[in-house]
N, C-alpha and C positions, 0 to 999 in steps of 0.2 A: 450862226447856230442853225441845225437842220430842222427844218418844217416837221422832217420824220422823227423826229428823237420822242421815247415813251416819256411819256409825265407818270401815267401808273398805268394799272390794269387789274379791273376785275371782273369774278368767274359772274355768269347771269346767263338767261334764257332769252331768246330773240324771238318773238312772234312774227313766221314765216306767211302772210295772208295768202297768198296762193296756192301754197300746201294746209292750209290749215292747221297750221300744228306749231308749237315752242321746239326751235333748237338752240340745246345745249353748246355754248362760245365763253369768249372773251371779249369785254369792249373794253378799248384803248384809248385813250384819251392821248393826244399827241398837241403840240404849241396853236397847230392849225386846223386839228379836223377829226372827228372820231370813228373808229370802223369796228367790225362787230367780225369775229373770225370763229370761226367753225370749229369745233373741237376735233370729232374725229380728223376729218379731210384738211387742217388749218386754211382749209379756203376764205377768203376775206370776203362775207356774205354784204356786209354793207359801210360804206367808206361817206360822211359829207363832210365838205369843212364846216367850222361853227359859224362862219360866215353867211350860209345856207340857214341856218337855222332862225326861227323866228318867234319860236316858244317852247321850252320847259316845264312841263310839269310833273307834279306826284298825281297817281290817278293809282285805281285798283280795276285789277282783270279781275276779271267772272266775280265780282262785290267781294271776292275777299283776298286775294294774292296782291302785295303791295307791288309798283312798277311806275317807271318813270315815261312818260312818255316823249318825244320831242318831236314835234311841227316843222318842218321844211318848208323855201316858200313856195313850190310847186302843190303845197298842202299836203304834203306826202305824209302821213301819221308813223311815226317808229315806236314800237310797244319796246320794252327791257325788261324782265322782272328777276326773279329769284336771286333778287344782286347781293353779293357778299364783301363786305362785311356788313352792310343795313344799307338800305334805302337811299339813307339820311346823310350819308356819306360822302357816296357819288354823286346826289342831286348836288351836295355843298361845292363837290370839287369842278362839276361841269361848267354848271352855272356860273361860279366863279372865274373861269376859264373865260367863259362866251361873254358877259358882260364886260369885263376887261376888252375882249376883243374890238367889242362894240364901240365902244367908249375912247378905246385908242384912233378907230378908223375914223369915227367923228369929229376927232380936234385935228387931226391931220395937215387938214386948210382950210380957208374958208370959201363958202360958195355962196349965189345968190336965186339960185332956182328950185323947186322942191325934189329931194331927195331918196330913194331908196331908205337908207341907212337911218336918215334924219325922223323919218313916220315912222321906222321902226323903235329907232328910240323914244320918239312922243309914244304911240301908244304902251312901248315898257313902262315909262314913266308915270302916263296916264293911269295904268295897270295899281301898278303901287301908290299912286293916291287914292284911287278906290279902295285900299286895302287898307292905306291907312285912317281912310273915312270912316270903314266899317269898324275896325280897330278902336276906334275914336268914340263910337257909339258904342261898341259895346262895352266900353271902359264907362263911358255915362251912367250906364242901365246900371253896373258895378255899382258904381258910388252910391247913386239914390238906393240902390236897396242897404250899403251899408251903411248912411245917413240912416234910413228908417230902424235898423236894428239898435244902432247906436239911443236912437230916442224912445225907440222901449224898453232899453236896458235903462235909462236914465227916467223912465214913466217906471215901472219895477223897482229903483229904487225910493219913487215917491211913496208907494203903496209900501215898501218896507217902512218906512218912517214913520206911515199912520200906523202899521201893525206894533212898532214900537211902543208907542204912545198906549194903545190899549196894552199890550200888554205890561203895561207899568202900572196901569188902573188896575187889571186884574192884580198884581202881585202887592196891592198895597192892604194893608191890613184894614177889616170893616170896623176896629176900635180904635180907628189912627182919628184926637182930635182933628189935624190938621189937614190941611189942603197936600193935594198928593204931591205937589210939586215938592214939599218936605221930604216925603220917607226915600223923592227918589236920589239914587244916586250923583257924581255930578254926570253930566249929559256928554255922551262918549261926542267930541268934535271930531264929522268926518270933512276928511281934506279931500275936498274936489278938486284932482290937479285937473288944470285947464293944459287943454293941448295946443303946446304949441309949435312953432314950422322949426324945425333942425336948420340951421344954416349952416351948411357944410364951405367952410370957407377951402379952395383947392391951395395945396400947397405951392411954395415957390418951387418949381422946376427947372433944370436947367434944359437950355436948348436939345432938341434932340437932330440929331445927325439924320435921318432917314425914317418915314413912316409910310407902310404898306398894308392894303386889305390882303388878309391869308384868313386861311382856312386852319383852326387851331386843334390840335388832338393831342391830351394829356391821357396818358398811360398807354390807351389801347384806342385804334383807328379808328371803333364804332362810337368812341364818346368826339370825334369831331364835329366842332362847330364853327360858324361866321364870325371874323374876330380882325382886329389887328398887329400888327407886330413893328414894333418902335424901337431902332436901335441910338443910344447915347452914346456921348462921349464916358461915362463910367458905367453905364449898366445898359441891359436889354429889358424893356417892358412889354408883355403880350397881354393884350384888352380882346373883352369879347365884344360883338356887336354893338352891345349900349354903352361904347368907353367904359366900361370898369372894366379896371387892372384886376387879370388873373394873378399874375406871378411877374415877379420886379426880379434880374439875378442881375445881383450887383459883376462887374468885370470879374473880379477874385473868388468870386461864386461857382463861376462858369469853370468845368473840369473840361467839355470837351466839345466838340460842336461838327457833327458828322452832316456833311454835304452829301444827299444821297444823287442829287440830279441839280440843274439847274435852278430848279423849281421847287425845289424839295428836301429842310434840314431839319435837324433836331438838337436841341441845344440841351443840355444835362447837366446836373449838379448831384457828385455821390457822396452817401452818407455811409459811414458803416453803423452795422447793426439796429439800421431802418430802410424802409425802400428809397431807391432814387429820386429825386424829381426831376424828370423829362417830359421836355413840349417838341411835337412836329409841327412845323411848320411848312404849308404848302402854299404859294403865291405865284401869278403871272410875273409880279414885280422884283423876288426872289433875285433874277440874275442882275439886279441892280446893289442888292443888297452884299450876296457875297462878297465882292472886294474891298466890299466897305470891314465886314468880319476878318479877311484877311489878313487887313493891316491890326488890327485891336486885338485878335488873335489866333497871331502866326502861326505859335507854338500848342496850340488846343484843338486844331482843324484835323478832320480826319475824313479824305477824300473816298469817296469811290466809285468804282470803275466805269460809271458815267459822266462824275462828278469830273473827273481827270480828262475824259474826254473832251468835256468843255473848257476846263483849263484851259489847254492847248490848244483849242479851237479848230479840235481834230473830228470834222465830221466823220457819222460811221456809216459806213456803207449800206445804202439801201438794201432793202433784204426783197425779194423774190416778187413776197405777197403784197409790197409795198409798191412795186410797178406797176401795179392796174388795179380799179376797185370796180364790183360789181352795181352797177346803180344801184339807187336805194327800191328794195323791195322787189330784188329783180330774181328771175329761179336760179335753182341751184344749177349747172355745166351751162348757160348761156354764155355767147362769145364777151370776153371783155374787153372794154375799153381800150385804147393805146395812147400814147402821150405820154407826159413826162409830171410826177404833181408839181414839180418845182416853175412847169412853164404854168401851170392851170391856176396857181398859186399867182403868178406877175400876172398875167391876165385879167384874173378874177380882183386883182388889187386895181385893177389903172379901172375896168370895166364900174368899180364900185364907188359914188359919186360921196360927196363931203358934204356936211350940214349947210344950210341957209342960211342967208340972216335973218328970215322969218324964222323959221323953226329954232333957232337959236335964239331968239326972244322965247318964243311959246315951251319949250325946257324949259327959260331960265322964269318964266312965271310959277311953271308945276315945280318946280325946288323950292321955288320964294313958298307955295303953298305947303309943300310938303314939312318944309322946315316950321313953318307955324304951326302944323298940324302935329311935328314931333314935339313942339315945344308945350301946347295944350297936352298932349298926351303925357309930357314929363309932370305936367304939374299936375292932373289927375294922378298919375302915381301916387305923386306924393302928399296930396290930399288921401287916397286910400289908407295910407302908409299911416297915416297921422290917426284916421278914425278907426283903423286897428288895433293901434296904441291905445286911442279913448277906451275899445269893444272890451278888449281885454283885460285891461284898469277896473271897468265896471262890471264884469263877470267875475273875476276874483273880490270883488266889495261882496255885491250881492251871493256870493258862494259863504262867505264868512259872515255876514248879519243875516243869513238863512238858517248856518250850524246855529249860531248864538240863539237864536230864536226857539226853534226846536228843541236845546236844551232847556230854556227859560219855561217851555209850555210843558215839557215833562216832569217840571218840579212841580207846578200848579195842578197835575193830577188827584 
């Protein structure tokens, strides 16, 4: 499969530092490397592989234009902004692209010395337990403040019950021989449901065939999210990020399932006289998956004209701007580069060393962390989950022995 083949491309603005100014391109996302080309001139202004790369981020130019920015390990800073269709999009698909990258060059083999590759992955890693640390604390600071709501809605309805009580003293007549427990009514019994923890027992499932991180986008490209996509032996399941199943199509479900790229399909189910339901699916792992669709179904696949070229295993001819790239951040008519990407590509793979067996402990500690850390995080959830249930239980009480009340005091006027 060729290095050069498009994964997608969107329209956005390149912050040029030398010139001081945004120009108006397209950045390309390709299996190995991304380049930013010139609209007017299609000059390819800026070309690295993701293997170059060393950070991702969403940042904002001048505090209010959103933009991605991405880190080189020369420390070289690439600004992107005005990207279409959102932000949110491209960050999902890059990232996803470059971690895969990363993660594939790591298990490759094993090594015993320290690493390039291997500190880049400890501090990714690192990275996102700080994240999920913070994550973790502020889900904390959550809770305690809705424990404390929850216990004034339940101190509220202590104070409704003493306003009860007087108001039964008032409504009792001053020529009642008896004691007021008499005239009153019987005593409305309220049920304090206690809350308790849902156990969601998972159903029996059957084996599945294939499961891959993708990038998921229902209807329209700007609603894609982190998710993954699980094909069965009788259905296909697509989950977002937190394992929950979006959308289950059972085999007989499935009307048609368009292979736009290697890397890139959409599976569909049509209704008449309602809208479709369609999901795109975008993954590194993708070209693992199609032949797996192929055989299940043959007759509902609808290839195109990049999809074919992969079939066939018919590379398509380098295009012009794809023989040389202008280093990163380098002026516009400087002389370019020469060489081949296909050789900078072997090079840069033999040149690029494999994880440790130290650093291969010290990942598999920050996962053992991370993992505990997602699993307190899952059960704040669902502690939240629960005392929302309580909040709410108790705001509808006290909503209705508040009306009762107010009508009771405007009889005694």
């Amino acid at each position: 499969m060729s290095s050069n083949m498009r994964i997608h491309s969107w329209p956005c603005s390149y912050y040029l530092d030398l010139e001081k100014q945004w120009v108006p391109g397209k950045l390309t996302l390709t299996p190995q490397s991304l380049k930013f080309t010139v609209d007017q001139t299609e000059e390819v202004l800026v070309g690295l592989p993701l293997s170059s790369i060393t950070e991702i981020k969403k940042e904002t130019s001048l505090f209010i234009f959103g933009a991605i920015t991405i880190l080189e390990k020369g420390q070289t800073k690439h600004w992107f902004s005005s990207l279409q269709p959102n932000r949110n999009v491209v960050f999902n698909i890059i990232e996803h692209f470059w971690r895969e990258l990363l993660l594939s060059q790591a298990v490759a083999s094993p090594d015993t010395s320290p690493t390039v590759v291997g500190q880049e992955l400890i501090g990714l890693m690192e990275c996102s337990q700080r994240r999920m640390e913070d994550t973790a604390k502020v889900l904390q600071d959550q809770t305690d403040q809705l424990d404390s709501v929850l216990k004034g809605l339940e101190k509220m309805e202590s104070d409704l019950d003493v306003a009860d009580r007087l108001l039964t003293e008032l409504e009792t007549p001053s020529w009642w021989p008896f004691n007021s427990k008499f005239w009153k009514m019987p005593a409305e019994i309220k049920s304090k449901e206690g809350l308790c923890i849902a156990t969601n027992k998972p159903l029996e499932r059957e084996g599945s065939v294939i499961t891959v991180p993708a990038v998921v986008s229902e209807k329209t490209e700007a609603q894609s999210k982190l998710g993954k996509f699980t094909v069965l032996a009788s259905a296909l399941e697509i989950y977002d990020s937190g394992s929950s199943l979006l959308h289950r199509f059972e085999n007989d479900d499935v009307d048609d399932i368009t292979i736009h790229s290697p890397y890139e399909i959409t599976v569909r189910q049509r209704f008449i006289g309602k809208p479709d339901v369609a999901y795109q699916l975008i993954s590194v792992k993708m070209p693992e998956v199609i032949p797996i669709l192929e055989v299940q179904f043959s007759k509902k696949l609808d290839l195109t004209e990049d999809a074919l070229v992969f079939r066939n295993k018919v590379e398509p001819p380098p295009k012009e701007s794809d023989c040389s790239i202008l280093p990163a951040a380098s002026r516009p008519g400087e002389e370019l580069p020469t060489g081949g990407k296909d050789d900078d590509y072997l090079q840069l793979q033999k040149e690029w060393p494999i994880l440790s067996e130290e650093e291969a402990r010290e990942l598999s500690q920050i996962l053992s962390k991370l993992k505990e850390l997602s699993m307190e995080t899952e059960a704040e959830l669902e502690h939240q989950d629960e005392t929302l249930d309580g909040i709410d239980k108790a705001v509808d009480r006290a909503t209705l022995t508040v009306d009762k009340h107010n009508r009771r005091m405007k009889k005694l006027k």
